[in-house]
N, C-alpha and C positions, 0 to 999 in steps of 0.2 A: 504494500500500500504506500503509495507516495504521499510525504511529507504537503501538509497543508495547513500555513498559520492560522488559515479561517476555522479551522477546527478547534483553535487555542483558546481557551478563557481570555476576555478582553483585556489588554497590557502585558501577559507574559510575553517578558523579555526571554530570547532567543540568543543561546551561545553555541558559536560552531568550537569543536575541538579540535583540531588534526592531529591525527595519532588515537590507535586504536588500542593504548599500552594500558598496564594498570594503574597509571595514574588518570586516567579518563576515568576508567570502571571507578574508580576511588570518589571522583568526583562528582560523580549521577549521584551519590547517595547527600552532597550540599546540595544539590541541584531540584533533586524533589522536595528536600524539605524545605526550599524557599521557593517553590512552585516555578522553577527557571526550566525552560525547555532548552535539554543535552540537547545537543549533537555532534554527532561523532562522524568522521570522515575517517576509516576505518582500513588495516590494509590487507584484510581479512575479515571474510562470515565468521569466524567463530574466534575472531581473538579477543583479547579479554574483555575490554570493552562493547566489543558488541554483543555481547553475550547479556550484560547489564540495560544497554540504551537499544531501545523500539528505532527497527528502520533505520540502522547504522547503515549512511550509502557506504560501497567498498569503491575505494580508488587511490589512484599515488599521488602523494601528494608533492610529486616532484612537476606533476602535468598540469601546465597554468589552465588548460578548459576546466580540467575535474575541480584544481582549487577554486577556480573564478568560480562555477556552478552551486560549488558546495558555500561557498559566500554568500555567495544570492540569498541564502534563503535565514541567513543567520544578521542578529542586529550590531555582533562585534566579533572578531574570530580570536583564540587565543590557541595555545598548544600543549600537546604533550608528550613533547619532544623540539629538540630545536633544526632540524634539518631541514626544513624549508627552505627554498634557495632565498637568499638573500633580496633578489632583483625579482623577484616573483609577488614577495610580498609586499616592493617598494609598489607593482604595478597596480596592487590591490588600493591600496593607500592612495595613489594616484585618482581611482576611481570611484573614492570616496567609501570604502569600507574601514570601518573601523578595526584595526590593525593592532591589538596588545596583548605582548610587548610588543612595541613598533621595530620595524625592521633596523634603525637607526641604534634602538638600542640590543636587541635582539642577536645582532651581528657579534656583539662582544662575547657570546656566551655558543657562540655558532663558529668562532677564529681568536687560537687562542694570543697569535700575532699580532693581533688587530688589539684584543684585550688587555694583551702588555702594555703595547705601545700607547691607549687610551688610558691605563691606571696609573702610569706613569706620569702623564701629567694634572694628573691628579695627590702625586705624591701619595698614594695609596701603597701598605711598605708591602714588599714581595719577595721571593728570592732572586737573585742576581738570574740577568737572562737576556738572550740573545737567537734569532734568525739565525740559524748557520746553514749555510749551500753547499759542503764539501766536508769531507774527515779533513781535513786541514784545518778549516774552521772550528771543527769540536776541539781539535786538541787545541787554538791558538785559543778558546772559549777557557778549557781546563787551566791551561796556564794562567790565565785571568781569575780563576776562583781557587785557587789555591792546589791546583791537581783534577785528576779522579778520587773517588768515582762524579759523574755525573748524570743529568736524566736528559733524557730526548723524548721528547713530544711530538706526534702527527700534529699542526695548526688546525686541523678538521677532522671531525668524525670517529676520535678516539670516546670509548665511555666505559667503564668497569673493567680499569684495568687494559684494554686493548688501546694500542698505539702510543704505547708509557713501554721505554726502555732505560736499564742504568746499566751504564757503559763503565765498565771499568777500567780499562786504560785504550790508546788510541787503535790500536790492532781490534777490538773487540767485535765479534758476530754482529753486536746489535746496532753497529755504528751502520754496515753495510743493508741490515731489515729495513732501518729506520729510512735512509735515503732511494730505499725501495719498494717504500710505501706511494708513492708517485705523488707527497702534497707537500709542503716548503716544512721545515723541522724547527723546532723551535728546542732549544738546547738551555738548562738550568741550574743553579748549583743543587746539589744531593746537601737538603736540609737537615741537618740534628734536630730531630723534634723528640718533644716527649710524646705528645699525643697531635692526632686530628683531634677540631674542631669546627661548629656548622654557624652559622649566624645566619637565620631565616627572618624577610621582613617582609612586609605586605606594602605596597606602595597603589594610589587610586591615581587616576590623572588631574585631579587638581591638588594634588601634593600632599593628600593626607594617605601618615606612613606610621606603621607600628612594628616591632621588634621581639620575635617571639624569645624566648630563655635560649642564650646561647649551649650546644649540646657538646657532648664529646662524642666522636663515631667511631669504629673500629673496623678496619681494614684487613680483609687479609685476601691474598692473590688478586690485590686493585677491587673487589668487593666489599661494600659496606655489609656486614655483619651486623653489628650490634649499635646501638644509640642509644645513650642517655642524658635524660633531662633533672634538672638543666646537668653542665659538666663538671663533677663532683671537684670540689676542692679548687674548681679554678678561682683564684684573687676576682673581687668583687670590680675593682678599676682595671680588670684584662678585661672581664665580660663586659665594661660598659665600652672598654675600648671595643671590643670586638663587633658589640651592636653599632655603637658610633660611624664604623669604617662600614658594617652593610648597607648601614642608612645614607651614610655619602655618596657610597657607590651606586646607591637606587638613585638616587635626586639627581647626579651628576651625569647619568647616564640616561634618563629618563626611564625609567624601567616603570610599567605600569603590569600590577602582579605579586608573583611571588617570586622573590629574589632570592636563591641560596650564594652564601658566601661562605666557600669552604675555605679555612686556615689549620696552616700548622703553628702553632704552640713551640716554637724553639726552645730549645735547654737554656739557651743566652738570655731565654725571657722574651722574646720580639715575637708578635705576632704575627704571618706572614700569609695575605693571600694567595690560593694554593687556585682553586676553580671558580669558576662562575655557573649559576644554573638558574633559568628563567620562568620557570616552573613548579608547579609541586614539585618534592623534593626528597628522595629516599631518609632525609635525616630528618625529614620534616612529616615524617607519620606513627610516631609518636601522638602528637595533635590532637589526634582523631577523639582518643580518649582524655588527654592528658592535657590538654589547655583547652580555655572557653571558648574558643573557635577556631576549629583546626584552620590545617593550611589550606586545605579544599577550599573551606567554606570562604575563608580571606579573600583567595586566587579568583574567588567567583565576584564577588563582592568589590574586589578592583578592578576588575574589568566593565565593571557595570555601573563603576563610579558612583556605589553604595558607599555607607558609609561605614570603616570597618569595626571589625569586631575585637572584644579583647583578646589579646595573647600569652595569658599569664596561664600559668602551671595550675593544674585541681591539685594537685598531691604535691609532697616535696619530691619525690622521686619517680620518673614514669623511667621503663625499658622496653624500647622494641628491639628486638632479633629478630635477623631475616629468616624464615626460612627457605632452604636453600635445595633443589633436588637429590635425592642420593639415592638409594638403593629400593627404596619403598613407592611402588608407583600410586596404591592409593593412600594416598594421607587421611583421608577420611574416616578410617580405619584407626586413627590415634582418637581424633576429637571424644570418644567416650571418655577414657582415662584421663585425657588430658582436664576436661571439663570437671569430672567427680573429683580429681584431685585439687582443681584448683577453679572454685565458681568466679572469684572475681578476674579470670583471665578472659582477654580479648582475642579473640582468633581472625583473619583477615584472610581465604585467600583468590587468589588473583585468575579462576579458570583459565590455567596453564597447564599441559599435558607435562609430566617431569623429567629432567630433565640433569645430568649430573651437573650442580655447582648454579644452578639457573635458581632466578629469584620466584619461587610459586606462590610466597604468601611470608605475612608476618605476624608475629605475637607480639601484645603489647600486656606490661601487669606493672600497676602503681601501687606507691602506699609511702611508709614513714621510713622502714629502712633499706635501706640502698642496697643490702648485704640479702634481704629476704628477697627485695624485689625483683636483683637482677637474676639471681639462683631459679626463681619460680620460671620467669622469662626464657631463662635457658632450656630448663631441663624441657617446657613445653617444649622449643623448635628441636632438642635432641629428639624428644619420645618422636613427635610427627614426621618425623626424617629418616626414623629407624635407628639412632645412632645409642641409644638406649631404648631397655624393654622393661623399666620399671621405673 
């Protein structure tokens, strides 16, 4: 059945998504409870998102007919994902759709070249870094930051770990992957951090901007694992620093949404931006349960130049763990045990076939201490995964 606004209650506002991921699915559930009509431009019948949103069209959203078409019918487009070409979305905008994040700012989170070179004059602090064309250039880069080891970055299309190498001296395998990836390398110093952390902020197009509890996330093979809110023991004037610099970087970039700003936490004590993310945000689902209005509901909210919501924590401590595919193809099969043993636990997940190391869903469980909460959080995503059987 095709899509028909005259079918809508009078005033629902209309959001197109592009991206069929589970951050879309995430978001139909802000979307019904403030009666906004999803839509999903989808790049598959049954991927996760359209499994959730009625009438998800399937097309690519690299083809300006299917994106211009799938505009038409929506009153602002936003994403969930950023690979949109750049000059596709400047043509939308041209034509008078409303475009957030705009492509202007959207591009910094889409080219990480682009994003240097823009934080940069921003004085936003980073790790040292540099474009290099050549292994001549990585190593005349290392001699500049004190040696190897260092990292090499695809400027496009790298995400969970893909297109992220550390090269440990100039001869290394990964120098020759990296310059045959076929997109320009952006080359960094190898940070001494103690930990990742996330500064998520919501930003509307007339400039009102809020800053959820900055988190600590956990990495492991370039995948987020684990999130905790906010990030235990970190200094009260780091976290306002850390809110302070996403909030800059929203306003100074024009970013209209939800803005992840990921940092490493240096040993030296420097905060340092690590990524950019324009969208809901894997450290930013948490939320859902764990502050007064997740990032979903924010995300929707500033794009529709609502006015937002608050962002402050229900509990002193929220944990999500991802869970991650392994050996157990029905997960569904945990949810009894998981449930009886622990009723206040959140279960999320993403109608995903499974998949080794693949993100299928996440558990979130709050409360007073950090030491129960995050133990409950785990042992869920073990039991669901098969990794324990009790």
């Amino acid at each position: 059945m095709k899509f028909e606004r005259k079918d809508l209650p009078v005033g629902t506002p209309v959001v197109g998504m592009v991206g069929g991921g589970q951050l879309a699915r995430m978001t139909q559930e802000s979307a019904v409870a403030l009666g906004i009509q999803l839509r999903v431009l989808a790049e598959g019948p049954a991927v996760s998102a359209a499994q959730a949103v009625a009438d998800a069209p399937v097309g690519d959203y690299r083809d300006p007919a299917t994106v211009k078409a799938f505009a038409a019918e929506a009153d602002v487009i936003t994403f969930d994902h950023e690979h949109v070409p750049t000059e596709l979305l400047r043509e939308l905008e041209a034509a008078g759709v409303a475009v957030r994040p705009g492509p202007d700012a959207l591009v910094h989170a889409q080219d990480k070249a682009v994003m240097r070179q823009r934080l940069d004059t921003i004085d936003a602090p980073a790790p040292a870094h540099q474009v290099v064309a050549s292994p001549a250039d990585v190593e005349d880069f290392a001699k500049r930051v004190g040696g190897f080891p260092i990292i090499l970055k695809t400027t496009r299309g790298g995400y969970d770990g893909k297109g992220v190498w550390v090269v440990d001296g100039p001869d290394a395998a990964a120098v020759a992957q990296a310059f045959s990836s076929g997109v320009p390398i952006l080359a960094e110093e190898k940070v001494d951090f103690v930990r990742e952390l996330s500064a998520i902020v919501a930003r509307s197009p007339h400039g009102q901007a809020v800053a959820y509890p900055v988190v600590e996330s956990v990495q492991k093979d370039g995948i987020c694992v684990e999130v905790t809110a906010p990030a235990p023991d970190l200094d009260p004037d780091q976290a306002a620093q850390a809110q302070q610099t996403a909030l800059r970087i929203a306003g100074e970039l024009g970013v209209v949404g939800i803005l992840a700003v990921e940092m490493f936490e240096a040993r030296d004590g420097r905060l340092l931006v690590n990524e950019l993310a324009m969208r809901p945000h894997n450290t930013g689902h948490w939320s859902i349960e764990g502050a007064v209005t997740s990032q979903f509901e924010n995300h929707l909210r500033a794009v529709l130049d609502l006015p937002l919501g608050s962002p402050a924590a229900r509990a002193p401590y929220t944990v999500m763990v991802n869970v991650l595919g392994g050996d157990v193809e029905d997960m569904h099969l945990g949810l009894l045990h998981c449930m009886a043993r622990d009723p206040g636990l959140k279960v999320h997940f993403y109608g995903k076939s499974v998949k080794p190391g693949r993100k299928v869903g996440h558990v979130t469980a709050y409360g007073d201490d950090l030491d129960e909460v995050r133990e409950r959080a785990r042992h869920a995503a073990a039991y669901l995964t098969g990794t324990i059987d009790e």
